[in-house]
C-alpha positions, 0 to 999 in steps of 0.5 A: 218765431218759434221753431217746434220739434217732434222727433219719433222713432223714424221720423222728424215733425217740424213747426213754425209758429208765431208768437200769436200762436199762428202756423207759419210753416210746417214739414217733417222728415220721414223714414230716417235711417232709410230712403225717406222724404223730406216735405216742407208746406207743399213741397216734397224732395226724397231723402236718405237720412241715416239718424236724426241728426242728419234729418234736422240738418236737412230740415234746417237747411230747407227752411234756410230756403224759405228765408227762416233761419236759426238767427231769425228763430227767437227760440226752439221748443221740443216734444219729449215723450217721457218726463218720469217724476222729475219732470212735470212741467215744461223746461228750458234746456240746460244740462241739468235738464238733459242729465233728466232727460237721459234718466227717463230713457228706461221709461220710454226707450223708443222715444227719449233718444230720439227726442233727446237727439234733436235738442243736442243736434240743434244745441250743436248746430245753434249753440246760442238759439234757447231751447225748451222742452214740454213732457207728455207725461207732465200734464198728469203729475197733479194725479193723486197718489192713489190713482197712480200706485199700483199695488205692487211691492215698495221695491218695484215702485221705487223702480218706476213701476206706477202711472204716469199717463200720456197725451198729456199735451193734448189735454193741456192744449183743450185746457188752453183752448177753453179758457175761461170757458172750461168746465170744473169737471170735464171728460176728456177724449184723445181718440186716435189711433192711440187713445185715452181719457182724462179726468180733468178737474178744475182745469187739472188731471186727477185721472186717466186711463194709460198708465205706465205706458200707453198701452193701457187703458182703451181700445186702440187702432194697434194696441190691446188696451187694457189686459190681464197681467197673467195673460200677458205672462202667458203669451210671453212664455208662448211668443217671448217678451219681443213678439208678446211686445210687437202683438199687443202694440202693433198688432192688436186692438182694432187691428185685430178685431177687424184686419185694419186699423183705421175707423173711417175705413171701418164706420164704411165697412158692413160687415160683422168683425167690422162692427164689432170692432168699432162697438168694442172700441166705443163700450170700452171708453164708455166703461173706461169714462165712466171710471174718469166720472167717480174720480171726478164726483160727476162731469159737466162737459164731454171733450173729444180731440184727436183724429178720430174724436173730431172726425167721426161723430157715429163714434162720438154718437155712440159713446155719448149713448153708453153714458146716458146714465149720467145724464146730458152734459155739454159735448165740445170737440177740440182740434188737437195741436200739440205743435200749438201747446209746446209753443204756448209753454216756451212762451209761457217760460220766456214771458216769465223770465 
């Protein structure tokens, strides 16, 4: 069995998977750092874990109760959110590996230390269980340079400053999951309440639509998507760089548009701010798709995952309307497991060792 780890800001996601790829067991660790719950299948116990460290030691020792234990673990596989240039393809957890780690924590300060701080927990707690690691990011490093430099002076890209992409697990699960089935040039849909597209061609990223963080590109539950950069200067002078930052992440998008978050909660609603909101996040993937579809010289097969890409088809429906233009492609919907594709990537590393 493989234990899979995704440790977020507050909270820790956990995963048993067999080698058939076939979920035995799921839990997570909720609100770390303050009175939070600890669930495992079915069950759910409160807990108080102060950091990360103490949320896995609790975690371990729940799944000790359901007869799973580190001994009978053949391996531990990671979500790392950020993998910079660096890191472009899943990897075994050496020092090397955690030096890597450690340098991409500028990039994604919310989500490397966490990330970071269950493999050393595990490393201490099971020092002879092999751990690996998959990369958000990774999945887009077949990107071509002119779709990844902004144009902006040699000295700032040299600091990091260029797309990098996210989502990238879920768009290699879809690759996996079509098989010898996928399309040559597929656009890919993640919607939820983050969301971005992929141009994928012969089975690789040549595009997508977040950037250098996941702030760009779409609309998004909580996020603006794509805004000007002058504006955003603006409203930093206004509000400072921290407020400017909690506005655009946390409290712009469909949020903003409508007062709530959700999409099944707005398709139900019937009012104008409701509706417009929901347009507004269809028009701006179509346009943004329709920017995936020149990268890629046309597109045979529409693919849509995540929350609201499997579960809403008035959104689907919608934004399979604004694309007519480009005629009638095939449109599949993908289930979304990120869980399943970190697990594929430490199998695929260990078969090959």
């Amino acid at each position: 069995m493989i234990l899979v780890l995704n440790a977020g800001s507050s909270s820790l996601k956990v995963e048993v998977l067999d080698r058939q790829l076939t979920s035995v067991l799921s839990g997570s660790v909720t609100e770390i750092g303050a009175d939070g719950t600890l669930r495992l299948g079915d069950e759910r116990s409160p807990i108080s874990a102060t950091h990360h460290a103490a949320a896995l030691g609790a975690m371990l020792a729940a799944l000790e109760g359901k007869g799973i234990r580190p001994d009978n673990l053949e391996a531990a596989a990671h979500r790392v959110v950020h993998g910079g240039t660096i890191l472009t393809r899943p990897a075994k957890v050496t020092p090397q590996v955690i030096t890597a780690i450690e340098a991409c924590i500028p990039l994604a300060p919310l989500h490397n230390p966490n990330n970071l701080a269950a493999i050393l927990a595990l490393q201490e707690t099971a020092p002879d269980l092999p751990q690996y690691c998959s990369f958000g990011t990774a999945f887009h490093a077949t990107n071509p340079d002119v779709a990844t430099r902004y144009a902006i002076a040699q000295t700032q890209h040299d600091a990091g400053i260029r797309r990098y992409g996210f989502h990238g697990l879920s768009y290699a699960n879809m690759v996996a999951e079509f098989g010898d089935t996928l399309p040559s040039r597929l656009l890919a849909l993640h919607l939820g309440n983050g969301a971005s597209l992929c141009a994928i061609k012969d089975g690789k990223s040549i595009a997508t639509s977040m950037g250098y963080s996941p702030l760009s590109g779409l609309t998004m539950g909580t996020r603006s998507g794509d805004i000007d950069g002058a504006a955003v200067l603006r409203m930093s002078t206004a509000l400072g760089e921290d407020e400017t930052d909690r506005m655009l992440n946390k409290n712009s998008g469909l949020k903003a548009l409508a007062g709530d978050s959700n999409m099944k909660t707005l398709l139900d609603r019937d009012d104008s701010a409701a509706k417009f909101a929901v347009e507004h996040f269809c028009y701006w993937a179509a346009r943004h798709a329709g920017s995936a579809i020149v990268a890629m010289g046309g597109v045979d097969a529409v693919a849509f995952t995540g929350g609201i890409g499997e579960n809403a088809a008035p959104v689907r429906d919608r934004i399979m309307a604004h694309l007519a233009c480009f005629g009638s492609p095939d449109v599949h919907v993908i289930a979304a497991d990120e869980e399943k594709q970190i697990a594929r990537d430490a199998l695929s590393i260990m078969e090959a060792a």
